[in-house]
N, C-alpha and C positions, 0 to 999 in steps of 0.2 A: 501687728498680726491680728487681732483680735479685729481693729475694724475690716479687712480682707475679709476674714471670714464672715464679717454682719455681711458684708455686700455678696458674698454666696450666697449666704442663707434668702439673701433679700431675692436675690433672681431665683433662687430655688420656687420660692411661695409665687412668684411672678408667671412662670410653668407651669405650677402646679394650677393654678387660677386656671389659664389657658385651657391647659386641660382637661380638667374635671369642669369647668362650667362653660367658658366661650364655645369651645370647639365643639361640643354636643349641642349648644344653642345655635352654632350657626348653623351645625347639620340639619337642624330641624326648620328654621326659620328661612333660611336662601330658598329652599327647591319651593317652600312656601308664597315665596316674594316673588318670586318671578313666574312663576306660576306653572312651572315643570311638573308639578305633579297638584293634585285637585282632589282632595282626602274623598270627598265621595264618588268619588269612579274607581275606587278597590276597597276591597276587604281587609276586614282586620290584619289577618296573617302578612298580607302582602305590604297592609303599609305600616307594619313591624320591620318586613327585611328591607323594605325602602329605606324606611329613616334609618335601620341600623345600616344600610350600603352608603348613604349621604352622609353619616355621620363618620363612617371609615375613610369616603371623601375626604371628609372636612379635616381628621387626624391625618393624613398622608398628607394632605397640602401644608399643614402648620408643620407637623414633624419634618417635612421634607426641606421646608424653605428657612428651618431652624439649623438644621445640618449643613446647609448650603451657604447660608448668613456665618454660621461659624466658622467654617472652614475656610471660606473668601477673607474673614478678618484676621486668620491664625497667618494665611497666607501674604497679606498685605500690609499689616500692622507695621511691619517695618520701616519699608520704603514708600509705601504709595499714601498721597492724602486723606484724613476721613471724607472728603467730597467725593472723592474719586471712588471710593471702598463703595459708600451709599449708592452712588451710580449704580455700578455694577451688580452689585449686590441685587440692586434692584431689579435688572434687565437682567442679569441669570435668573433669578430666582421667579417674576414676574411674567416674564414675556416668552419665557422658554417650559420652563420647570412647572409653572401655577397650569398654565395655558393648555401645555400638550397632557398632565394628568387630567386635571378639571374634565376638559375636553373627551378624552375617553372613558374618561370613570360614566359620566351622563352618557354616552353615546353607549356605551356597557350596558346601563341602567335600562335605557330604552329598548337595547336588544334580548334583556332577558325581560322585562315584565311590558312590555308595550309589542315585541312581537317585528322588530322591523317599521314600524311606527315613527319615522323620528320626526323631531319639532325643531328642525334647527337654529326658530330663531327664539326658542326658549332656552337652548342650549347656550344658545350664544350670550344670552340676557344673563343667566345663570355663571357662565363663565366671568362675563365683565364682574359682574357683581364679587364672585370670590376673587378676584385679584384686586379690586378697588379694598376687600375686605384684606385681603393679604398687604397692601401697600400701607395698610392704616397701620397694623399690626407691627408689620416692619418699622414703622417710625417712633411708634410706640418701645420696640426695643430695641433700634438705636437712641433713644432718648435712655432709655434706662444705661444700654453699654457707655456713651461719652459721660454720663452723670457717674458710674463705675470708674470708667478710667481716669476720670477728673481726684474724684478720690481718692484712686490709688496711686495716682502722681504726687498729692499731697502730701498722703503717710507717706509715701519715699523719700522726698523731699524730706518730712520731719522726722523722719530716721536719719538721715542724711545729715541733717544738720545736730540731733542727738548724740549720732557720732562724734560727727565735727567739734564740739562743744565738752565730749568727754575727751578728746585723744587733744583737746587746748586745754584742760586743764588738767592732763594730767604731764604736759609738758610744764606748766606753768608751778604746778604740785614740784617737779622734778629741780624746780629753781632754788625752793628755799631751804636744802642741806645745804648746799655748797656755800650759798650765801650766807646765812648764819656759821659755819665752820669758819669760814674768811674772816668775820670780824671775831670770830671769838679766840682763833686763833691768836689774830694781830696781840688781841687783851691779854693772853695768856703769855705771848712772846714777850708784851711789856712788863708781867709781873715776875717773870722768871729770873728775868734780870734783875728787878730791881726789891720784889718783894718776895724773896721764895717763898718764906715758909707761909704767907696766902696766899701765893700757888699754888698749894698742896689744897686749900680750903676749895680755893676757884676752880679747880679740878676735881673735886668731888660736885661738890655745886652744881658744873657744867654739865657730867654724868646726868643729875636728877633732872637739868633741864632738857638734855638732847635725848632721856630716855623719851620726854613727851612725846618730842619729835617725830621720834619711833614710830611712838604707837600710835599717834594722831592723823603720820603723816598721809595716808588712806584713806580719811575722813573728811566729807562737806563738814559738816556740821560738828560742834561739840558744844558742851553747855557752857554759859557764858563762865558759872561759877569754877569752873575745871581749866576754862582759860586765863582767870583771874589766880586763880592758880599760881600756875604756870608764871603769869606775867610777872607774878611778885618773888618769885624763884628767880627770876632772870633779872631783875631788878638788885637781886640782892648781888648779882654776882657785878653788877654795874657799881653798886652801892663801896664795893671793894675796893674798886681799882680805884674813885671817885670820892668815897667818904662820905663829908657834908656839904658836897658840893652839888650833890642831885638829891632829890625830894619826890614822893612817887604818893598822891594822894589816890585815895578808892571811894570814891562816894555814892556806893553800890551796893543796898543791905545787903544780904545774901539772900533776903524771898526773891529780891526780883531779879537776882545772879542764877535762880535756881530754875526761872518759868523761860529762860532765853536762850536761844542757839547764838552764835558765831561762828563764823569762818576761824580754824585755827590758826595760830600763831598771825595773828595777824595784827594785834597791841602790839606785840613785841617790836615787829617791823614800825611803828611808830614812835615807839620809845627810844627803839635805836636812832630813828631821824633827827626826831628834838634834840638827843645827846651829839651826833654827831655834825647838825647844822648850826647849833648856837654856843654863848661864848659863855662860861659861867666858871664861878669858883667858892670859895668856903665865903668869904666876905659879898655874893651874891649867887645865891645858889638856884640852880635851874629847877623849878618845878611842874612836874608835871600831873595832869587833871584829869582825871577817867569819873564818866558820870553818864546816867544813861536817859533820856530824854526822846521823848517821841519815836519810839521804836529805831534810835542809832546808841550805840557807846559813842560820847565823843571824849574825845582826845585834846585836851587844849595847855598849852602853855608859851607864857608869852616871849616876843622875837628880841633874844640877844642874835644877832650874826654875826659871825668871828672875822676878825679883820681877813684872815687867809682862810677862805671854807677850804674845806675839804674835798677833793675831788670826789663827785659822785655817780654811777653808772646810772642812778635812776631806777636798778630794778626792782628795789623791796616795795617803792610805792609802786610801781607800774604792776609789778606783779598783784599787789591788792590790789588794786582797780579793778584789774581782770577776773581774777577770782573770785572778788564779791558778786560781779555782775554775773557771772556764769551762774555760782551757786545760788545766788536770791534773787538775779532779775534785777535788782536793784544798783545801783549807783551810791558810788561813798561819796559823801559832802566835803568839798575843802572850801576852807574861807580863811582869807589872811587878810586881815582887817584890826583896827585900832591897835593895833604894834601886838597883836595875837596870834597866832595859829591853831587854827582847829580844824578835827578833822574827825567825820561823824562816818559809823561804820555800821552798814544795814545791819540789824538783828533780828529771829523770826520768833515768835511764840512758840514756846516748847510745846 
């Protein structure tokens, strides 16, 4: 909105130019050029009302062919081509409009201060010249209207896509309850059975982690240190069901936990991956590596794969991907290389 409004203000001052300087200069300067009027064959008084009658000319011919230019574009903008528009515009405005005022405003002129007197072929001189002056004028603000609507196609466009870009993530936002409920439920179904009374723990636990959820779940951005958090809450609740069979290192003071944003929950979806892609137990325990390096956290621990993976839908990474790029423009790093997985997650300067 704000740029719409520079390109008013801009054609505003454009007007205003026109007005207060051209169109009093050309009233003065045309009857000059052509030689309609001849400052010493009248008196003062008279060639006061001359230039101010030439100069009311000159504002009837601008104002007029402004009202006609707009109303021809209000009219056409639709359907008909800008080629076609400028034509016309031009032959209403030029060949009809410019011509038949012009033409009697001087013929006017001659009849009250020359007496019946006429110069037709000053008139005629005079005339050409304000419509060559009119057609300049004219191109001058067609150049300004397409370099206008060029702009305003633009911001639409990047409105457009502004939209676009909120109502995809907040589809994409709308993914990870369900998603995190799914597996935390499955965890909780397998300790009910088998470990109640840290059921009872894993469910309080759960509460402290899914309140984040809550209240995060609304937010681009959180501080890295408030996700780390989080991450290591959620960890514990892995650490439960799992023992000493998962490992969750942080190698992330807290000054520089404290100067960074993140996309939320969005370690966790990583955590979960490494746990539910690879093979690990108390005699080889899975660990995992958060550390933060040229403006990403990455994420690394190296590839056990389970003889039987686990069926995966793919959406907790698919969903990061998306979501990082929307909120930072930026791209998360995967690389699976010398029997590792890592996986670097854009972070911005607080």
């Amino acid at each position: 909105m704000a740029d719409l409004t520079a390109n008013t203000t801009y054609l505003e001052k454009i007007n205003q130019f026109f007005l207060y300087a051209v169109v009093p200069l050309l009233g003065i300067t045309v009857p000059n050029i052509t030689g309609i009027i001849v400052n010493s064959h009248y008196n003062w008084w008279q060639l006061i009302l001359s230039y101010g009658f030439f100069m009311l000319t000159s504002f009837l011919v601008w104002k007029g062919n402004m009202l006609l230019v707009k109303n021809i574009r209000k009219q056409s903008e639709k359907n008909t081509p800008a080629y076609y528009r400028i034509v016309f515009s031009y032959f209403i405005s030029t060949l009809i409009y410019t011509v038949v005022l012009s033409g009697a405003m001087l013929t006017g002129w001659y009849f009250i201060f020359n007496g019946r007197a006429f110069n037709w072929v000053a008139i005629s001189q005079t005339t050409a010249l304000i419509v060559f002056c009119v057609i300049l004028i004219n191109t001058i603000y067609e150049i300004i209207f397409l370099r206008q609507e060029m702009e305003d196609s633009f911001l639409k466009m990047r409105l457009l896509e502004m939209d676009k870009i909120k109502a995809e993530l907040t589809s994409l936002k709308s993914q990870i309850d369900p998603h995190f409920i799914f597996n935390s439920l499955n965890t909780l179904s397998y300790l009910i059975t088998g470990k109640p009374a840290i059921a009872k723990i894993f469910n309080e636990t759960l509460a402290k982690v899914y309140r984040y959820i809550l209240v995060y779940k609304d937010e681009n951005l959180v501080f890295l240190k408030e996700e780390l958090e989080f991450v290591t809450n959620y960890f514990y609740l892995i650490s439960i069901r799992y023992e000493q069979a998962v490992n969750l290192i942080i190698e992330i003071p807290d000054t520089k936990a404290e100067n960074y944003l993140i996309t939320p929950v969005s370690l966790q979806v990583l955590i979960e991956n490494a746990i539910k892609h690879n093979d690990f137990s108390k005699k080889e325990p899975l660990t995992v590596f958060l550390s933060v390096q040229s403006g990403f956290v990455t994420v690394n621990n190296r590839i056990r794969k389970k003889e039987y993976a686990e069926a995966s839908s793919g959406i907790g990474l698919n969903n990061l991907k998306e979501r990082s790029f929307l909120i930072t423009n930026r791209n998360i790093i995967i690389t699976n290389e010398h029997n590792e997985f890592t996986v670097r997650v854009p972070i911005l300067k607080s």
